[in-house]
C-alpha positions, -999 to +999 in steps of 0.1 A: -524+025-498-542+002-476-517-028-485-487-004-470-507+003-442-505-030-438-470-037-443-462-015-415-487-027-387-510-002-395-550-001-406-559+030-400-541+069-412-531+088-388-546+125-395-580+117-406-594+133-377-574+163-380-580+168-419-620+165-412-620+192-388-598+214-406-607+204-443-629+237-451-605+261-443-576+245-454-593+239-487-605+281-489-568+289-479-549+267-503-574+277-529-566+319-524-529+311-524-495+307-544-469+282-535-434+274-543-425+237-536-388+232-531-375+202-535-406+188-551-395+155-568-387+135-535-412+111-522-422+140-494-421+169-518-445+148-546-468+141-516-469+175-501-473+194-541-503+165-547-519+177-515-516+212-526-524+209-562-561+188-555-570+219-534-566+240-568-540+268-556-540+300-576-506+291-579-478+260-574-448+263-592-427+235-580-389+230-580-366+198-585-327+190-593-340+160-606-357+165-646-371+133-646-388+129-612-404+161-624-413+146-656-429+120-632-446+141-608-464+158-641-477+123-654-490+115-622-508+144-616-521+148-646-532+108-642-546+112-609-561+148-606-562+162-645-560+201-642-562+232-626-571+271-635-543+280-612-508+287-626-490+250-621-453+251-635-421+232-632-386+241-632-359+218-631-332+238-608-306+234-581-320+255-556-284+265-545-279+277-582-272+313-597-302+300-621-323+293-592-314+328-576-321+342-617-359+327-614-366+337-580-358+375-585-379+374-616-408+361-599-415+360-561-444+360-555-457+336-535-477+333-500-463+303-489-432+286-493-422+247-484-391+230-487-383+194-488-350+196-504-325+172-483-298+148-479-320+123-456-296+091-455-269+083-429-253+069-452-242+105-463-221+112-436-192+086-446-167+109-462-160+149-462-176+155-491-207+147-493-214+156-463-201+191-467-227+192-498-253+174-467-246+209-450-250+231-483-281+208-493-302+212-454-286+242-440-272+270-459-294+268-492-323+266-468-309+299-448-304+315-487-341+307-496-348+323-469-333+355-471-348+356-503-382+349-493-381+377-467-367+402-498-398+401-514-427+395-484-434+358-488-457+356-462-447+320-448-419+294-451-422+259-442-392+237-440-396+197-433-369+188-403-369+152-393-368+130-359-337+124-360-328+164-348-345+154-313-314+144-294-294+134-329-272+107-330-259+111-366-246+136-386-277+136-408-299+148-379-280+170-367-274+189-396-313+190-394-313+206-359-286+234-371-307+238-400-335+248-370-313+271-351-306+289-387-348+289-390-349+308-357-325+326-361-348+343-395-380+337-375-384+372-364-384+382-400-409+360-418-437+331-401-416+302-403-430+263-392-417+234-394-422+190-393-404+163-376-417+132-388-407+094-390-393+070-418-416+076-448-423+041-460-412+030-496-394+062-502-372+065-528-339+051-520-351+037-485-345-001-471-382-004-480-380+006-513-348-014-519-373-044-513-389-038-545-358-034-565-344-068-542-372-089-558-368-070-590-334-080-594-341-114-579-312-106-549-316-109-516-335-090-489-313-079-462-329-054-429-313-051-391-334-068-368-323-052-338-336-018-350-373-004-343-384+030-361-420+046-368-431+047-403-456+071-418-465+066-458-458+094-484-501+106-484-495+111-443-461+128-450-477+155-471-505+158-449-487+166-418-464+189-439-488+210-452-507+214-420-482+229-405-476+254-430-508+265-435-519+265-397-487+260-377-477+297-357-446+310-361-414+288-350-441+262-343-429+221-351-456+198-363-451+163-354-477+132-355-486+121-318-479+085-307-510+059-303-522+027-311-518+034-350-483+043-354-461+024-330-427+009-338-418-020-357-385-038-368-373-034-410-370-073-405-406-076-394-413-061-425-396-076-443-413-109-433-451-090-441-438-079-473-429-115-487-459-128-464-477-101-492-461-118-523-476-154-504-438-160-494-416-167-466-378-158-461-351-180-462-330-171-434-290-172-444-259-163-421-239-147-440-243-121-473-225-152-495-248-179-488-274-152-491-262-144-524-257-181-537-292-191-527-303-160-548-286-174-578-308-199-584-342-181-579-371-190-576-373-214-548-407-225-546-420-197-519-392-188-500-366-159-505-334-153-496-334-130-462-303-118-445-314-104-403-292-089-385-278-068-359-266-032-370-231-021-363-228+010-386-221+048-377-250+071-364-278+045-363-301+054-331-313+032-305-346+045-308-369+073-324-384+104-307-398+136-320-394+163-294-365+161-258-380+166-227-365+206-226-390+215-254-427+223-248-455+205-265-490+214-269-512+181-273-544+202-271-548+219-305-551+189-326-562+153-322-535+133-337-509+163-344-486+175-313-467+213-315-433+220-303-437+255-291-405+276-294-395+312-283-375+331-303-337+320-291-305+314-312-268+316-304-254+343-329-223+334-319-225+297-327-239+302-358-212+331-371-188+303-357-207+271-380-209+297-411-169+309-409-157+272-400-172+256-429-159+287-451-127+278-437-126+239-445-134+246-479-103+268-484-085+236-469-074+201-496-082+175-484-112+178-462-111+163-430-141+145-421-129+148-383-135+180-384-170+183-394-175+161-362-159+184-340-178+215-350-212+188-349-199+187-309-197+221-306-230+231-318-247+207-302-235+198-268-242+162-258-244+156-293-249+116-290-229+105-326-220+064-325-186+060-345-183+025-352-158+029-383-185+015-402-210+029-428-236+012-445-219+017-479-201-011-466-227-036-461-251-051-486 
């Protein structure tokens, strides 16, 4: 833990302060509760169900598409926290599944849901179709679990959102800050809170983690060096997560405040750290071929192959914020977590529009991926999406 800190210009975590205070009560509340964990097999969702699950709920039942990261999540509970009395469970469903629905109306009961099912990469938003499942996957299955949690009087839903739905510049955010206007929308029927939160270091399929699997594979290391971001690590990610669902107020957004322990840093900076950690330095190549013939004839002493530099690629942000300047934040309530207060305000009409236009393009062969833009504009005026004509599917 403390050598990722590292990695990302960091020594101290960011919440400690906030867990201290809180720790008692969250513990008693967590303990006299049943949870439902959507999405649990991600790097957020293993974080958020370990943060649960060593609190010793009366009951986490925790939901995945992905069998084996379940498998996985098991082994390392069991590894790192043994057992509980509560009733802890897996199931390995699509949550946007008749056999999902099939589960859900045979059981129910729960006090608290959280999801953390997404489609998180930009990447995503390169062709019509997977980004029409980007828009099932963040939007409408979270709208459906939501309907169904209201059904049978789940007392709170949590959803994780992300900082790229402040002012979104791709299409990946601002699916995110639909998915928001859809969680209003059912605010005045259940408590609903929610996170926006930076890059979550070594995640599964991020830049960071492709480092591992770079060095694994003994090919090169390639990051942008022109882009900055914050990083939290997957223990903060759950953290934050589950404070807001246990304490956030209705509609309320849970982000981490800025200060001298998270700040931004450049992918290629760490990049650098994380050789610097394996006692190398990179290589610096121009192009991905020399790049990739250098890497051929690994190892080189302590150097590594390193391609820097600029990014050119579709809906990559300048910079990183978690709220716009029209929202309200209260800084008081917790040291090192801020609150985006809403009030209960949706467009009915934009959202009957978003729900019949996508019903519409699927009746429609081929999907047009112009389209999905278009209604992106219309939901979100000054929508800021970058279209370069290039995706990162096309780099290395």
């Amino acid at each position: 833990m403390n050598n990722m800190l590292n990695l990302i210009g960091r020594t101290d975590r960011l919440f400690t302060e906030d867990l201290q205070s809180h720790q008692e009560e969250l513990s008693q509340i967590v303990g006299s509760s049943r949870f439902l964990v959507l999405g649990a097999a991600g790097s957020i969702g293993q974080a958020v169900t370990k943060e649960i699950f060593k609190r010793h709920p009366k009951k986490l039942h925790v939901v995945d598409l992905s069998e084996n990261n379940l498998v996985e999540l098991v082994r390392d509970i069991r590894s790192s926290f043994g057992y509980i009395n509560g009733d802890f469970q897996t199931f390995a469903l699509d949550i946007g599944s008749e056999e999902y629905d099939a589960f859900f109306e045979a059981d129910g009961g729960y006090d608290y849901i959280l999801n953390l099912s997404a489609l998180k990469h930009v990447r995503s938003e390169k062709d019509p179709y997977t980004l029409m499942r980007m828009i099932n996957t963040n939007i409408f299955n979270t709208d459906k679990t939501m309907a169904q949690a209201i059904e049978k009087g789940v007392k709170k839903y949590f959803c994780v959102s992300t900082d790229k739905a402040a002012n979104p510049a791709n299409m990946m955010g601002a699916s995110k800050r639909i998915m928001e206007m859809f969680i209003n929308k059912r605010s005045n029927d259940i408590q609903v809170s929610m996170a926006r939160f930076a890059n979550v270091a070594f995640s599964d399929g991020s830049l960071l983690h492709g480092f591992n699997k770079r060095i694994e594979k003994k090919q090169p290391i390639v990051a942008p060096n022109d882009i900055k971001r914050y990083f939290v690590i997957p223990e903060e990610s759950g953290e934050l997560c589950l404070m807001s669902c246990v304490f956030g107020e209705n509609r309320d957004i849970f982000f981490p405040k800025l200060s001298e322990n998270l700040h931004l840093i450049k992918f290629s900076d760490i990049a650098t750290r994380y050789l610097e950690d394996r006692d190398m330095k990179p290589h610096l190549c121009k192009t991905e071929e020399e790049a990739r013939e250098f890497a051929k004839s690994l190892p080189h002493g302590n150097t590594w192959p390193c391609l820097f530099t600029p990014s050119n690629t579709t809906g990559e942000k300048d910079f990183e914020e978690f709220f716009t300047e029209k929202e309200t934040i209260d800084n008081e309530s917790f040291v090192n977590l801020g609150v985006i207060k809403q009030d209960l305000n949706f467009d009915e009409a934009k959202l009957e529009t978003f729900q019949k236009t996508i019903d519409q393009i699927k009746t429609v062969s081929p999907w047009n991926r112009a389209e999905f833009v278009k209604l992106f504009h219309y939901m979100i005026p000054g929508f800021g999406h970058k279209e370069t004509g290039k995706f990162l599917d096309s780099k290395m």
